[in-house]
MIKOL-884852 format. One line per 10 residues: number of its first residue (from 1); their letters; for each residue x, y, z of N, C-alpha, C. Coordinates in pm, whole numbers, plus 50000, padded with zeros to 5 digits. Layout:
// MIKOL-884852
NUM> a> X,Y,Z,X,Y,Z,X,Y,Z; ...
This chain:
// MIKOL-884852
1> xxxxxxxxxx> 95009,51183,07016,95153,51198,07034,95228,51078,06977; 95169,50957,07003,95244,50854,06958,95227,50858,06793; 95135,50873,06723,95089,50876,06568,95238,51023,06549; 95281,51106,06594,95381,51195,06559,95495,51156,06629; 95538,51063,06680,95663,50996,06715,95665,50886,06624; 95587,50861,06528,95626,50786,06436,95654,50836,06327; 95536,50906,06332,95608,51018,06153,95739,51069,06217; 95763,51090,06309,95897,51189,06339,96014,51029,06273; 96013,50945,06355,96091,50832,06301,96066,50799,06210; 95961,50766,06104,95982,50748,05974,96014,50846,05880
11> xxxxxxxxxx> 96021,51017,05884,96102,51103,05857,96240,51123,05882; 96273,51063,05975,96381,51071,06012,96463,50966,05918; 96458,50819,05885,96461,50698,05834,96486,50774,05673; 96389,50844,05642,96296,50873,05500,96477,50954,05472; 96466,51075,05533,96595,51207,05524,96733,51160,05517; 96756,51054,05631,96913,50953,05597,96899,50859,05501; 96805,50804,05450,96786,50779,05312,96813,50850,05188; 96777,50924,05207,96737,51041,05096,96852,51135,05065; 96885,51195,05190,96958,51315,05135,97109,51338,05135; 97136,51304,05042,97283,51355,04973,97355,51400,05143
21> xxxxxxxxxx> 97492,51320,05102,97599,51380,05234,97640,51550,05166; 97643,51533,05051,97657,51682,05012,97581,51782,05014; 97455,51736,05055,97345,51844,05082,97356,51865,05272; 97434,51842,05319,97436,51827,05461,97528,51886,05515; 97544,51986,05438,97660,52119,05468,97624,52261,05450; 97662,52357,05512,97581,52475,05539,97582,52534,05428; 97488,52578,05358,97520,52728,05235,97597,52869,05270; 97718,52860,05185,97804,52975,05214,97774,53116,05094; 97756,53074,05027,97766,53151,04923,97572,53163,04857; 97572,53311,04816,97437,53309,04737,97413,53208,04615
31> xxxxxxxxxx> 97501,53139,04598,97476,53061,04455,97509,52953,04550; 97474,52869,04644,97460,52769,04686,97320,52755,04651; 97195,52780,04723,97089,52754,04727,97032,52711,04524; 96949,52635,04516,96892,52632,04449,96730,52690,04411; 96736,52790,04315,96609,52829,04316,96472,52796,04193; 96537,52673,04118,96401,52686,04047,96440,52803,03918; 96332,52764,03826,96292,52838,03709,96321,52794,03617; 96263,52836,03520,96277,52861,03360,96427,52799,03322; 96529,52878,03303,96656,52848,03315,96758,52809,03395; 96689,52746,03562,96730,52693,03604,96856,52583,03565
41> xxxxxxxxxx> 96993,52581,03687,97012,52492,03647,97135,52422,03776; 97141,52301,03801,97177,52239,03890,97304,52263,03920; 97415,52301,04079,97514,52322,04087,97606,52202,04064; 97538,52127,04127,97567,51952,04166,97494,51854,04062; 97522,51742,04065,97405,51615,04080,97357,51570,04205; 97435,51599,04340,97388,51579,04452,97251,51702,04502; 97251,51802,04394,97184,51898,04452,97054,51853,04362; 97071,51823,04205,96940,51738,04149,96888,51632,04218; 96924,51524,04268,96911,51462,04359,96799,51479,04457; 96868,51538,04554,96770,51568,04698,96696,51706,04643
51> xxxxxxxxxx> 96635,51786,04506,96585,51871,04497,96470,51771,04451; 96481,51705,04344,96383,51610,04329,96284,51494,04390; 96367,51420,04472,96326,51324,04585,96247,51415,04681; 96268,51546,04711,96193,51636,04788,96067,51709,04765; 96090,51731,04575,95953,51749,04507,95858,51632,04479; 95938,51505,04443,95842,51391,04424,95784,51351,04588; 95830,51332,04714,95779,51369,04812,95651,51465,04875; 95709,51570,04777,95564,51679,04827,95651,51821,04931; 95751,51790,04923,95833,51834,05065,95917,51968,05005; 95916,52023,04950,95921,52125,04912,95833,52218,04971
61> xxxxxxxxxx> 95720,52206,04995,95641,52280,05051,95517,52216,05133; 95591,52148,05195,95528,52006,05301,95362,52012,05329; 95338,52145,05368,95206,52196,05413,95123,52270,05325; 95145,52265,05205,95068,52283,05132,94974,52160,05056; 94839,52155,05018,94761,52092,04990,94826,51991,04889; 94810,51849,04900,94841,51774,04812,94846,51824,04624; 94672,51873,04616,94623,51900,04536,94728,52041,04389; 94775,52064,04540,94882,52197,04466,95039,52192,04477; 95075,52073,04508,95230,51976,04524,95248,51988,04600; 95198,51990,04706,95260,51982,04871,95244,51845,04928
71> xxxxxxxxxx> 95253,51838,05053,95218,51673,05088,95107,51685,05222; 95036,51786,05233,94921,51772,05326,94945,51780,05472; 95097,51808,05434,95108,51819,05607,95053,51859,05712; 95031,51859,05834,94957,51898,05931,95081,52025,05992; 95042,52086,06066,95132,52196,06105,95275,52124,06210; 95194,52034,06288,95298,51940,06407,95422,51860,06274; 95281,51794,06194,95427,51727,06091,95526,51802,06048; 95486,51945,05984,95543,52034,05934,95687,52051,05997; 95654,52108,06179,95741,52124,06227,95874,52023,06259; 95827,51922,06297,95902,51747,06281,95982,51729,06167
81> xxxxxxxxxx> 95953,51761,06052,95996,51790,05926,96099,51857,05941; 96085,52012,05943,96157,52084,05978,96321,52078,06098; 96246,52022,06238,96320,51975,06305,96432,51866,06253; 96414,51741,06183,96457,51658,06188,96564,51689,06049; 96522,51793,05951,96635,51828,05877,96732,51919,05926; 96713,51996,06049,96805,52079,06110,96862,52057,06134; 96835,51865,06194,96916,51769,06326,97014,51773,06225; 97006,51698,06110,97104,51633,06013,97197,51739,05894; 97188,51899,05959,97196,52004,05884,97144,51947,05728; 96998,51929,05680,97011,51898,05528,96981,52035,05489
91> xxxxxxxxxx> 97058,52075,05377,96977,52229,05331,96807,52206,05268; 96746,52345,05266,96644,52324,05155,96618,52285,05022; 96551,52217,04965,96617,52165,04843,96535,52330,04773; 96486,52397,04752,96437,52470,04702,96406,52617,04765; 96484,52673,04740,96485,52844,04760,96406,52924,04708; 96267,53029,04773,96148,53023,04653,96129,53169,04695; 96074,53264,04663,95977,53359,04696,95882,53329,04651; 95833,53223,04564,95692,53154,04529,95635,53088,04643; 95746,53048,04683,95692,52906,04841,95681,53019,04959; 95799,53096,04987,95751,53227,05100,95735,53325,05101
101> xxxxxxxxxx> 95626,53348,05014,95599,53492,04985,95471,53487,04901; 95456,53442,04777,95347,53441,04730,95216,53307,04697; 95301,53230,04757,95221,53107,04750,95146,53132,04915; 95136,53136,05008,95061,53183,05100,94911,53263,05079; 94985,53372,05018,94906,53470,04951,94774,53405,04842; 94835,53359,04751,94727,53301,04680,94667,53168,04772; 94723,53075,04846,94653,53014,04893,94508,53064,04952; 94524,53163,05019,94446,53303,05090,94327,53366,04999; 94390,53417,04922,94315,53547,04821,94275,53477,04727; 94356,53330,04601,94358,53324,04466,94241,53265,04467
111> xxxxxxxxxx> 94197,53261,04337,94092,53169,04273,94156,53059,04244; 94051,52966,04249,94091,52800,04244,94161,52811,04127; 94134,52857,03986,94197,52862,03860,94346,52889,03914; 94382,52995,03933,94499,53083,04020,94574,52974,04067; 94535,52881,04209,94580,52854,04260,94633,52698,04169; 94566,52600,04066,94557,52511,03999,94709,52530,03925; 94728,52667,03867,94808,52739,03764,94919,52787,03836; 94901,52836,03928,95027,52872,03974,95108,52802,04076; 95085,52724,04175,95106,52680,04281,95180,52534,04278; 95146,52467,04165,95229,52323,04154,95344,52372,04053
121> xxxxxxxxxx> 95333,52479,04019,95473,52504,03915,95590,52566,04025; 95502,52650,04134,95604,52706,04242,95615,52601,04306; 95595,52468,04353,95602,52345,04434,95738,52262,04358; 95687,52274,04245,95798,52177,04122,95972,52250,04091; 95929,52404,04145,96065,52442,04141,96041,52504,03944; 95971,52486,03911,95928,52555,03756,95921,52694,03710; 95853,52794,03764,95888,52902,03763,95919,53002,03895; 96035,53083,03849,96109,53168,03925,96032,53286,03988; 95971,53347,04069,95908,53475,04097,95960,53550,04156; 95917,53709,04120,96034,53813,04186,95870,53898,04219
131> xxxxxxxxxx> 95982,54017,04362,95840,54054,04402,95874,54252,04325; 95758,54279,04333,95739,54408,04267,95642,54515,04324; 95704,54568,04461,95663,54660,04530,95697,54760,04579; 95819,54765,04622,95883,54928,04616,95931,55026,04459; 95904,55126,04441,95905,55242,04382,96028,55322,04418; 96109,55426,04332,96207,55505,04394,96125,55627,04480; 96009,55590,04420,95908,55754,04549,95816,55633,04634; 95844,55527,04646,95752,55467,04744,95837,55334,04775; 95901,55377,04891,95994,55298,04978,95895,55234,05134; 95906,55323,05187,95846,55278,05333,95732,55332,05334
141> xxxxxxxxxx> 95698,55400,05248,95535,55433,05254,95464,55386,05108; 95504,55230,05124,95488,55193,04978,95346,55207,04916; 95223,55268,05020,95092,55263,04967,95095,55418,04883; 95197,55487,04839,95195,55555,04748,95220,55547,04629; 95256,55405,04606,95332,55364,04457,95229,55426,04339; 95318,55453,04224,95258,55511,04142,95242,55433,03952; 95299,55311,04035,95268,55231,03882,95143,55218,03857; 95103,55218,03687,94905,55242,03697,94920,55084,03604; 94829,55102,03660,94740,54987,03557,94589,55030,03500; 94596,55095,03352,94442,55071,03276,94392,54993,03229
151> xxxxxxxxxx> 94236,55025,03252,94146,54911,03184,94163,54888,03043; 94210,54778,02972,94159,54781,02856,94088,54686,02801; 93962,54644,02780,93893,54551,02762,93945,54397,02894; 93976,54339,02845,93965,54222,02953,94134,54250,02971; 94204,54322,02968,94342,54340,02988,94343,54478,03069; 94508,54452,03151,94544,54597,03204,94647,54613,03106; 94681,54779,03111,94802,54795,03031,94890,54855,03145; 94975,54825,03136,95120,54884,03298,95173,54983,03284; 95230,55082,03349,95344,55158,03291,95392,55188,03469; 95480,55205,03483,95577,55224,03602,95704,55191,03558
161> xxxxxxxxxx> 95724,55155,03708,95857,55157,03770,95829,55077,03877; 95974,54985,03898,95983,54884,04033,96097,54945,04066; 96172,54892,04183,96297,54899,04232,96321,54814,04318; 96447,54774,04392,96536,54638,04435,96447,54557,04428; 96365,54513,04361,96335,54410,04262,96449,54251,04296; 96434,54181,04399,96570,54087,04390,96520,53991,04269; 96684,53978,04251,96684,53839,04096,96609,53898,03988; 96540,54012,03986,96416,54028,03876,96482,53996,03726; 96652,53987,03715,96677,53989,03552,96679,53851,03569; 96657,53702,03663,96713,53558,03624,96526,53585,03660
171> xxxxxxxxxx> 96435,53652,03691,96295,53561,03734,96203,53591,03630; 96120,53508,03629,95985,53454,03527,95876,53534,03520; 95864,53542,03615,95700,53573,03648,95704,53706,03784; 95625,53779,03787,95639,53896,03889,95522,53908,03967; 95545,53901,04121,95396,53925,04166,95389,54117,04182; 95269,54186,04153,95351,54352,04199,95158,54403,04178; 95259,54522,04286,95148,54588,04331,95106,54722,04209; 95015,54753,04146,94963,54839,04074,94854,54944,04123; 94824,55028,04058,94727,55140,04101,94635,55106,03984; 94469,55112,04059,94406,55051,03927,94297,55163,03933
181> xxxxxxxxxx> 94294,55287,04050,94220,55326,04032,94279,55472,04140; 94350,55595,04040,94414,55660,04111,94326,55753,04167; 94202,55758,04151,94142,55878,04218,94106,55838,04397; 94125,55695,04412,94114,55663,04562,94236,55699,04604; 94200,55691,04786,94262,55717,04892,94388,55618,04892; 94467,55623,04925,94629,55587,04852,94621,55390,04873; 94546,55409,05030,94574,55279,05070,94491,55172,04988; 94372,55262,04888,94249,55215,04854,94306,55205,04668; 94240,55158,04595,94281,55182,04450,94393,55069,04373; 94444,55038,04470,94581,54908,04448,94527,54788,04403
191> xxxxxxxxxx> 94575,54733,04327,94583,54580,04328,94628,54511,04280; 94671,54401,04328,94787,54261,04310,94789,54254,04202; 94856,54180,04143,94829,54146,03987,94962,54066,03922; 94965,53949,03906,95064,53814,03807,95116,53860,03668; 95229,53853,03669,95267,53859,03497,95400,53790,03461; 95398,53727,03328,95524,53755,03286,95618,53782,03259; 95701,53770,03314,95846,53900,03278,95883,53893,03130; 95901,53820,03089,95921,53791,02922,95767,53904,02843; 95725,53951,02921,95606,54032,02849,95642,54155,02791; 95614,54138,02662,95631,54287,02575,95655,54424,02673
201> xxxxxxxxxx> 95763,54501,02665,95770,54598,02734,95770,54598,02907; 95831,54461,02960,95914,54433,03059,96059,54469,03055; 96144,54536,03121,96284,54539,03144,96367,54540,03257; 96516,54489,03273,96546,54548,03413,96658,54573,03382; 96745,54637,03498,96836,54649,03516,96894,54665,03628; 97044,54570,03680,97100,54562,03783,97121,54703,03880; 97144,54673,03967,97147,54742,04107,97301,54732,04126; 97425,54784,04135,97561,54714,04195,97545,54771,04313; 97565,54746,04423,97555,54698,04556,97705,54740,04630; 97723,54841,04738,97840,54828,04786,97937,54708,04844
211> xxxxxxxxxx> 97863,54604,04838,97917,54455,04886,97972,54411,04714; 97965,54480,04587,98050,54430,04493,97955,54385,04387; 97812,54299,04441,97753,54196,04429,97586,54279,04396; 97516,54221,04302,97432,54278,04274,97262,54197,04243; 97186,54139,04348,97093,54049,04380,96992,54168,04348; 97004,54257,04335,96866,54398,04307,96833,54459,04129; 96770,54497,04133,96733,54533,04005,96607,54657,04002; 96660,54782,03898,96531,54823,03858,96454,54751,03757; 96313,54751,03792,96272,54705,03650,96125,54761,03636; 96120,54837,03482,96041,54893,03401,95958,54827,03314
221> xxxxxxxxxx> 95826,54884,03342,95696,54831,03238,95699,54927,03144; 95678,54935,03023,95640,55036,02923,95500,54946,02813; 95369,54972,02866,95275,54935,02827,95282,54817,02826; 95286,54747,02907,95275,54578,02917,95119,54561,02942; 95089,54426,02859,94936,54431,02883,94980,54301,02961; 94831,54264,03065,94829,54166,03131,94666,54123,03143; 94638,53959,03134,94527,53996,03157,94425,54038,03284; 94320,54038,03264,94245,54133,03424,94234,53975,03515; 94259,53844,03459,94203,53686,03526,94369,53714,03636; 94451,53770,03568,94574,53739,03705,94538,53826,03827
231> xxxxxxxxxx> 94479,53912,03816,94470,54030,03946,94417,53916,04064; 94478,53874,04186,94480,53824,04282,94367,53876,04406; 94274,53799,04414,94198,53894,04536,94091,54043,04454; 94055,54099,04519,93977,54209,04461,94019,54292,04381; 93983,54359,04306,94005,54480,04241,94077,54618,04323; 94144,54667,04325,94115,54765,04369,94165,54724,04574; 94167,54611,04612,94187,54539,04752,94294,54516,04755; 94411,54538,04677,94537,54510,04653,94630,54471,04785; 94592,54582,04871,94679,54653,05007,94614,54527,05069; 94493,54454,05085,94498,54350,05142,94602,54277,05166
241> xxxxxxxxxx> 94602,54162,05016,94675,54086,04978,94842,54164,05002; 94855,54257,05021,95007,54320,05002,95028,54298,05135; 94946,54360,05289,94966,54310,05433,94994,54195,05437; 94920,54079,05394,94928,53934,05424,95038,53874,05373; 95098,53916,05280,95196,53869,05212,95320,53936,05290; 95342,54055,05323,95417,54093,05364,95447,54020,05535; 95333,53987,05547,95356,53886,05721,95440,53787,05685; 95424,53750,05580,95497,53617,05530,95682,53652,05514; 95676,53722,05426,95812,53811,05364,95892,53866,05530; 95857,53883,05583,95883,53983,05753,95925,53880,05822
251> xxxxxxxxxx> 95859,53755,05778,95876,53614,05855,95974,53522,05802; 96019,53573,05663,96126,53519,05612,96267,53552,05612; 96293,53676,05621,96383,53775,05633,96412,53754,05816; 96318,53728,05903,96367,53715,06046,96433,53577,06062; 96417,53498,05920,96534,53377,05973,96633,53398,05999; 96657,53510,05884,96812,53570,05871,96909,53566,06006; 96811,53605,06137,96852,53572,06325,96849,53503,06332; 96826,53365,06294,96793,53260,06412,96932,53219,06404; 96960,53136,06481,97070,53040,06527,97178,53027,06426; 97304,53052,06420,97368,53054,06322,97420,52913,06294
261> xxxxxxxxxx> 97436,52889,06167,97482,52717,06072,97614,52627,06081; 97668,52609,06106,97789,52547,06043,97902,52579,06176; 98021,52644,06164,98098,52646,06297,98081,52710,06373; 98079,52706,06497,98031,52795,06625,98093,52913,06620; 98059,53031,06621,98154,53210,06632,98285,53174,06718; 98283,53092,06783,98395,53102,06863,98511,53011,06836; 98445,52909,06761,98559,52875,06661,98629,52903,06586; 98537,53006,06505,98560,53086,06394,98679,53173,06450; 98659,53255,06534,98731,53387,06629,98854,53292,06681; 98865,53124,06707,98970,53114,06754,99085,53156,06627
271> xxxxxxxxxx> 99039,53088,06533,99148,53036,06447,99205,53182,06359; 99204,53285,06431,99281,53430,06387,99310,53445,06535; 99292,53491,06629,99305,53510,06764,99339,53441,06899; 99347,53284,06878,99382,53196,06964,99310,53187,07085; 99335,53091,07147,99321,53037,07277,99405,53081,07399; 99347,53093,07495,99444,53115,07625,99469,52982,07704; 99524,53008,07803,99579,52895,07866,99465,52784,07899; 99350,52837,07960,99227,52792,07982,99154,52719,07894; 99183,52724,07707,99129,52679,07625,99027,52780,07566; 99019,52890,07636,98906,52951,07600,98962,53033,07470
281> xxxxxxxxxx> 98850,53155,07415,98883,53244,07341,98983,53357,07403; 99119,53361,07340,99220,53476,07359,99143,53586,07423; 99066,53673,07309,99019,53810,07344,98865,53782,07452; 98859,53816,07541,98765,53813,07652,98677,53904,07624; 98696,54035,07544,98561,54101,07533,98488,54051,07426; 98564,53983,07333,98450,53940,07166,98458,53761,07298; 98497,53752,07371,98449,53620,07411,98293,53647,07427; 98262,53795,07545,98140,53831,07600,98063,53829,07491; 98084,53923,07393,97983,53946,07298,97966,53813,07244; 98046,53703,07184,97978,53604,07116,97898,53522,07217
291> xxxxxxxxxx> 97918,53533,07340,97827,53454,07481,97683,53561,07433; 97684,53633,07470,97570,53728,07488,97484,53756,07334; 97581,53669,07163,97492,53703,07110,97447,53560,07108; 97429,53442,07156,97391,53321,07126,97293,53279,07213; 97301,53348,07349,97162,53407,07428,97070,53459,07354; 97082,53557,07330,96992,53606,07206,96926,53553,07092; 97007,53429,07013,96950,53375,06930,96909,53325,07005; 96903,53207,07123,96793,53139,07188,96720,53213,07200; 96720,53320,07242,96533,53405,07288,96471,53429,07154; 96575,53466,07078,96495,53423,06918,96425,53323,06913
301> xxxxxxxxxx> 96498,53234,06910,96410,53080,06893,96323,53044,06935; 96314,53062,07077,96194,53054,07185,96052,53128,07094; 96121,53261,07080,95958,53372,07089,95908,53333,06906; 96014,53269,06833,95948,53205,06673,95867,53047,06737; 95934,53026,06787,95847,52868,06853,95749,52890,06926; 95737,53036,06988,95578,53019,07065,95507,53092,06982; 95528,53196,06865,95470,53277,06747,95436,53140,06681; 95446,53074,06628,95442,52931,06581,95278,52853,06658; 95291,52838,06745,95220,52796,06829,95105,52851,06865; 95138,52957,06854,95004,53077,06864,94924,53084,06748
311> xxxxxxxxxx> 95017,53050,06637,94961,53103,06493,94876,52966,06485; 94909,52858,06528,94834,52730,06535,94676,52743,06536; 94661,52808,06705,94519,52799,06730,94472,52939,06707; 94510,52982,06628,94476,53132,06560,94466,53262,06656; 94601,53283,06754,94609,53322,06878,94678,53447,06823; 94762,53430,06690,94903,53499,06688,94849,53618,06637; 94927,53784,06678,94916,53923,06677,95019,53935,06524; 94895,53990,06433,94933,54033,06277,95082,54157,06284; 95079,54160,06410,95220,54254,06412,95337,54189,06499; 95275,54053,06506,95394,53997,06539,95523,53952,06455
321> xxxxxxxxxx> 95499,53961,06341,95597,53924,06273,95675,54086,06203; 95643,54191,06263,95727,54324,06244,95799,54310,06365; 95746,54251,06443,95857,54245,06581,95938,54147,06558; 95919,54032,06494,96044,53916,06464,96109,53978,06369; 96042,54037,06271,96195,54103,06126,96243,54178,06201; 96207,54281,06307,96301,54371,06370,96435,54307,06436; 96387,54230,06498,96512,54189,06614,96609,54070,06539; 96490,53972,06445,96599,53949,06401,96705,53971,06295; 96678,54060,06236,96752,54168,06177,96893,54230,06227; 96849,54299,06340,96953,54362,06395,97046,54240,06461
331> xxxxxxxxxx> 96968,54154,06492,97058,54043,06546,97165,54001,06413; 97151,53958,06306,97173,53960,06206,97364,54014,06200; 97301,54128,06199,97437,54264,06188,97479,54244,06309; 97433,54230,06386,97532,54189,06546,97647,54033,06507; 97572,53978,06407,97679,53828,06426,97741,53877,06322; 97738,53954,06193,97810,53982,06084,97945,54089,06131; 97908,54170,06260,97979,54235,06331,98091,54179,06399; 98039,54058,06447,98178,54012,06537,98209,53923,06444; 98190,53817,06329,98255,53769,06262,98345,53845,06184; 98332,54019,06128,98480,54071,06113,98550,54104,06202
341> xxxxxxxxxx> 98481,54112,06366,98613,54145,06448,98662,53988,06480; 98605,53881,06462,98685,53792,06512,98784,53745,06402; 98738,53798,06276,98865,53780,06115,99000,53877,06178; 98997,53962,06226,99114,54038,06241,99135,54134,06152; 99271,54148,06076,99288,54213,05994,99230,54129,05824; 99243,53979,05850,99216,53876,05713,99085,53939,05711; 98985,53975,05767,98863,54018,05788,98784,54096,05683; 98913,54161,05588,98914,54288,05558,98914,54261,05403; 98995,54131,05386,99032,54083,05262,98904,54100,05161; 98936,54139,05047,98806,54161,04981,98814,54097,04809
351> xxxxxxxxxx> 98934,54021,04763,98955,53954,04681,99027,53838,04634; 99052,53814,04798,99188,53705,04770,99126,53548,04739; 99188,53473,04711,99096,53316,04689,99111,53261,04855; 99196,53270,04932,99224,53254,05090,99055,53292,05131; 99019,53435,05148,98896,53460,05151,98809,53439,05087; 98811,53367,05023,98651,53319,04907,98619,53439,04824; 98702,53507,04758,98677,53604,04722,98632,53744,04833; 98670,53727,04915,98599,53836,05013,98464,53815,05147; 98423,53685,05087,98285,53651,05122,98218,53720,05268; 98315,53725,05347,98293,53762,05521,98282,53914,05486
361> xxxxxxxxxx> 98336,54017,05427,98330,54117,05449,98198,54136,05399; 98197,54087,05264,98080,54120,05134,97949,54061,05225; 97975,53991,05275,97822,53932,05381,97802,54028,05449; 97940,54100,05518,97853,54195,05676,97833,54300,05601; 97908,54376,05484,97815,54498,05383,97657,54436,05336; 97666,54328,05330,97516,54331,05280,97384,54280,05389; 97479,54224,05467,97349,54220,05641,97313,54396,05665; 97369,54509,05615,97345,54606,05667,97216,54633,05588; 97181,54572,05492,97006,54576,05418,96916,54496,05448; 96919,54404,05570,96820,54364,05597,96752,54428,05712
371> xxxxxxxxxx> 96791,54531,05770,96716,54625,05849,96655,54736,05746; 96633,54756,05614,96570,54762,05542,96505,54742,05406; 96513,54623,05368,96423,54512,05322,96333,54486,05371; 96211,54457,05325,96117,54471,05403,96021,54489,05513; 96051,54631,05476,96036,54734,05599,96148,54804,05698; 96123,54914,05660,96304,54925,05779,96234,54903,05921; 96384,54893,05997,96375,54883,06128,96292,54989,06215; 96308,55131,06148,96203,55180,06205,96058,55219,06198; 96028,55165,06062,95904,55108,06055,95877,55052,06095; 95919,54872,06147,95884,54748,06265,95878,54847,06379
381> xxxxxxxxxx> 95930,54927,06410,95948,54967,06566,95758,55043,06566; 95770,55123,06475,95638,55208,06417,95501,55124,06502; 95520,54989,06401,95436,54924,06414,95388,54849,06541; 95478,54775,06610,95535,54717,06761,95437,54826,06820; 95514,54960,06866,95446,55068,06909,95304,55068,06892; 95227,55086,06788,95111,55141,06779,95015,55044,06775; 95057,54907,06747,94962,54761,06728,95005,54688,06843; 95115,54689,06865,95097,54557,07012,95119,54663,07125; 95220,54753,07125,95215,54844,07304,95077,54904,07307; 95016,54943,07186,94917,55013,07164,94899,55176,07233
391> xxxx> 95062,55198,07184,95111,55335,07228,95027,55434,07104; 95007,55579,07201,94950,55699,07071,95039,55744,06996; 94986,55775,06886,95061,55812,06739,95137,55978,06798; 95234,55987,06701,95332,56094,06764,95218,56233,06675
């Protein structure tokens, strides 16, 4: 304990050193975060800054092996880490689906080559990755996808179809699920497989989005070869690597609940609706609801801090994290909900510069897709049911 009350204080020391007063403000907008890639490119100099000092650190992806740009963290440091940039709101210097989503995965499944090649370029913020697993005929029962992959000598050749594909027209590299062998059983025949997006007969195209705003993409293979050294994990074992990864992805998307950033809801709700004599919030019923949804994020917090803890000594239930994307999901749309009733009628605004262009509305239209993004809500429920109540199938 005392050896981690010191790293906690010399992290602490290290972060008010380090990180930009301008990195110490909440991200409002999707083009706050920084993500890395190819054509990457910096909003700030305060954001080059603490993105760098964080990669030369290792801290980008703290707990990953030195060997693959991480800094060796132990899971307790990890969390201390974590903690002590929350204290000081610093943002992440690096926004990844390489760091939560497929770097896990290969840690897991890849070959040392794999992991040598891919893993310090996703650490460095170098290349961009987009994921490539839903189909327009394979949504929630994605073990039907029908993109193939043939043998051709030491290469596959591709042909499909992806869909909401996020970022896929700004990303590099694609992790995606293929059919390598269609005469198996749906769940059987799949497998992982790395490529280039810049690869001959790669394409995409945007998604526009009822929020205005368009983070999705279809995107089409037409005979892309790849070679057979990227396929991740087994042949044909695909759906493995696709579960494990998806624990990860389920676990990223339930941040979306936790504790909300920057001014308290009820601040927010005063400054359209006022105060009563008492000081409190004017309207008494969005008073209740913002009391009753911040309860909630605490029980959030709690049941990710003991999922955490569990996952430590290898305690934690593989369907626990369909029960965290569930709730915190819907929690999600519960705070995007009362932040337009606490806007009022300004709430509504959908182009003015007063509203940031709209930003509050265009946020709660697009919280309504994270109850299905990976995985809808009633798929998590599916799962909850039949793996942890260990209720019978209908």
């Amino acid at each position: 304990m005392s050896d981690l009350s010191h790293f906690r204080r010399e992290t602490r020391a290290w972060l008010e050193a380090n990180c930009p007063p301008e990195m110490r403000t909440p991200m409002i907008s999707d083009d706050d975060p920084y993500r890395g890639g190819r054509n990457a490119k910096f909003a700030s100099e305060p954001q080059r800054v603490w993105f760098e000092r964080m990669r030369d650190k290792g801290w980008t992806v703290p707990d990953w092996p030195q060997e693959y740009g991480g800094a060796g963290l132990d899971a307790s440091e990890t969390k201390v880490l974590r903690e002590e940039m929350a204290i000081m709101g610093a943002r992440s210097p690096l926004n990844s689906f390489g760091i939560w989503m497929l770097g896990p995965a290969l840690l897991k499944y890849g070959t040392e080559e794999q992991k040598k090649d891919h893993l310090p370029k996703i650490a460095a913020g170098l290349i961009r990755w987009c994921q490539g697993y839903s189909e327009p005929n394979a949504g929630s029962d994605l073990a039907s996808l029908q993109t193939r992959a043939e043998s051709d000598g030491s290469h596959y050749i591709i042909n499909g179809q992806k869909i909401w594909t996020s970022y896929a027209n700004y990303c590099d590299w694609i992790f995606c699920l293929v059919r390598t062998d269609p005469s198996a059983k749906k769940h059987d025949g799949i497998s992982f497989i790395l490529f280039d997006m810049t690869s001959k007969g790669v394409s995409t195209k945007p998604i526009l989005l009822i929020s205005g705003y368009s983070p999705f993409c279809e995107t089409f293979f037409d005979n892309v070869r790849v070679p057979k050294s990227q396929v991740v994990g087994a042949v044909n074992r695909g759906w493995d690597v696709a579960k494990y990864l998806l624990q990860h992805e389920r676990a990223m998307i339930s941040g979306s609940g936790g504790r909300g950033i920057g001014r308290p809801l009820g601040q927010i709700a005063a400054d359209s609706l006022g105060m009563d004599d008492a000081g409190r919030l004017q309207d008494p019923m969005l008073r209740s609801q913002i009391a009753s949804l911040e309860v909630d994020e605490a029980a959030l917090a709690a049941a990710g801090e003991r999922m955490t803890d569990l996952a430590k000594v290898g305690q934690s239930h593989p369907a626990s994290s369909s029960a965290m994307k569930y709730y915190a999901t819907e929690l999600n749309k519960r705070r995007h909900e009362i932040l337009m009733s606490a806007g009022g009628f300004n709430g509504l605004e959908w182009e003015s510069e007063r509203s940031g262009a709209g930003s509050r509305s265009r946020a709660w239209l697009r919280s309504k897709a994270n109850s299905i993004e990976g995985g809808t809500s009633e798929i998590m429920l599916g799962i909850v049911a039949k793996r942890i109540l260990d209720l019978p199938g209908a």
